[in-house]
C-alpha positions in Angstrom: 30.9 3.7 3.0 29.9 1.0 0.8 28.5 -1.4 3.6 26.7 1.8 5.5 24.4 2.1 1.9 23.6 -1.1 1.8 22.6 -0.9 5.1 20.4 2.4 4.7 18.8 1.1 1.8 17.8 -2.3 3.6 16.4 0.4 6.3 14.6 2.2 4.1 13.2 -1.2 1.7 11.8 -2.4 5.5 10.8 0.9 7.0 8.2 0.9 3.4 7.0 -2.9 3.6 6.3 -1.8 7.4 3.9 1.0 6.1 2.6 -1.1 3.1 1.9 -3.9 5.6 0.0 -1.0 7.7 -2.5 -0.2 4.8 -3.8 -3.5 4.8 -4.7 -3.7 8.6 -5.8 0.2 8.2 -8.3 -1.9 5.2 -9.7 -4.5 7.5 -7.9 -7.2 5.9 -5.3 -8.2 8.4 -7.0 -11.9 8.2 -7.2 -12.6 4.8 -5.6 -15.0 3.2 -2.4 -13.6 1.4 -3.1 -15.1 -1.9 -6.5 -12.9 -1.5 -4.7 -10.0 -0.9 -2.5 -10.6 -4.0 -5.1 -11.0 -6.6 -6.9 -8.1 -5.3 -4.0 -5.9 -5.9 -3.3 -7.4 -9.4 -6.6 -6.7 -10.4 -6.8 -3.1 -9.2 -3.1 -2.6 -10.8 -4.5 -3.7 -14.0 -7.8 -1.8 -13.6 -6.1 1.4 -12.3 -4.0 1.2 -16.0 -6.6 2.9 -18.0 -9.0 4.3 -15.7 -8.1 7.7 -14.6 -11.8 7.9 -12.7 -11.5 4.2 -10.6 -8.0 6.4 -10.0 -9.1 9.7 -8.7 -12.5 7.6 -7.1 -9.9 5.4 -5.4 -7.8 8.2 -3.9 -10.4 10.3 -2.8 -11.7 7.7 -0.4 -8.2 6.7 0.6 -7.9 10.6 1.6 -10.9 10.7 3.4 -10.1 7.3 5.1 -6.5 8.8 6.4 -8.9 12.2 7.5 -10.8 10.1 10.0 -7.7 9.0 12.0 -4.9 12.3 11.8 -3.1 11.0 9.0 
């Protein structure tokens, strides 16, 4: 029982890398350098923290991105 958890959970830990990994390719960035990538992210964490506009901006053009393909 124990062992078949573990084993769900490393599904499910891979299964959401996978689609992470996804959303920078759906971005355009699949050929920038990792290290890019990273700092990018850390900055937006950080500005996201107390900007509720960057926020809702952000996600609105994130929705209309997944619009143009189904998603």
């Amino acid at each position: 029982m124990n062992r078949t958890n573990a084993s769900d959970a490393r599904k499910k830990d891979t299964r959401e890398k996978i689609e992470l990994g996804g959303l920078i390719v759906k971005a355009g960035l699949r050929y920038e350098k990792r290290a890019l990538l990273l700092g990018a992210l850390i900055e937006l964490s950080q500005r996201l923290k107390g900007d509720a506009d960057e926020r809702s901006r952000l996600t609105a053009k994130g929705v209309e991105a997944f619009g143009h393909d189904g998603e």
